[in-house]
N, C-alpha and C positions, 0 to 999 in steps of 0.2 A: 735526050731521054725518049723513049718508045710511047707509043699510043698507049693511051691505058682507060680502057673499059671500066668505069666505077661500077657499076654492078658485078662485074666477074673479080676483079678488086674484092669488094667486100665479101664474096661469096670465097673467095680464098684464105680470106683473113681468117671468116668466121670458123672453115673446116678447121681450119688450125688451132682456133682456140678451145673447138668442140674437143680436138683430141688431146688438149691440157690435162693431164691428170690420168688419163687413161691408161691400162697397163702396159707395161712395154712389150705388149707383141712383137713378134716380127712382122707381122700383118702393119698394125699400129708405127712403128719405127716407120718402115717402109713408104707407108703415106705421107707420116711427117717430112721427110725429106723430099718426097715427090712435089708439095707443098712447097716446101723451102728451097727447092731449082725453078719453079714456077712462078712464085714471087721474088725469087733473083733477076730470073727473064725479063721478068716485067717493068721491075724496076729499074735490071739496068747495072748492078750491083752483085758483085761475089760472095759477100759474106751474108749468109743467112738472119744474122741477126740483125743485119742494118738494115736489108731489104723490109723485114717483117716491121720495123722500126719507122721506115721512110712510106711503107704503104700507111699504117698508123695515123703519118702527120699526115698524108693526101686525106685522109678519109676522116679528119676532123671536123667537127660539124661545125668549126670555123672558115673551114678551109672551102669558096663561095665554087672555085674554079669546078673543083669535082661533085662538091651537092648539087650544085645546080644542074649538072650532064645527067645526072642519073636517073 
C-alpha cells in the first residue's frame, strides 16, 4: 500500500464530499473525477468507489494508526 498523508487524506475526502450535491457542471464533474484518480493513487485501488470507501475506514476516529499521525 503507498504512504498516505492523513492530512491530505482528509482534505481529499472532505473536497469530495463538499462537491455532494452540487450541480453537475462540467467544472464540477471534472473535479470530481480529478478527486477520484487521486484517492485511487493513494489508496492503491481502481475503482473509485472503493478507494473513497477504503480512505473512510483509514480516517475513522477508531482507526489509532492514522489519528494519531496527523
Amino acid at each position: 500500500m503507498p504512504l498516505i498523508n492523513p492530512s491530505e487524506l482528509r482534505r481529499l475526502v472532505a473536497a469530495l464530499d463538499a462537491l455532494e450535491g452540487s450541480p453537475g457542471s462540467e467544472e464540477t464533474l471534472r473535479r470530481r473525477e480529478d478527486l477520484h484518480y487521486t484517492l485511487c493513487v493513494s489508496m492503491g485501488i481502481r475503482e473509485p468507489a472503493q478507494a473513497v470507501e477504503q480512505a473512510r475506514r483509514l480516517l475513522a476516529p477508531g482507526r489509532d494508526s492514522l489519528s494519531a499521525a496527523a
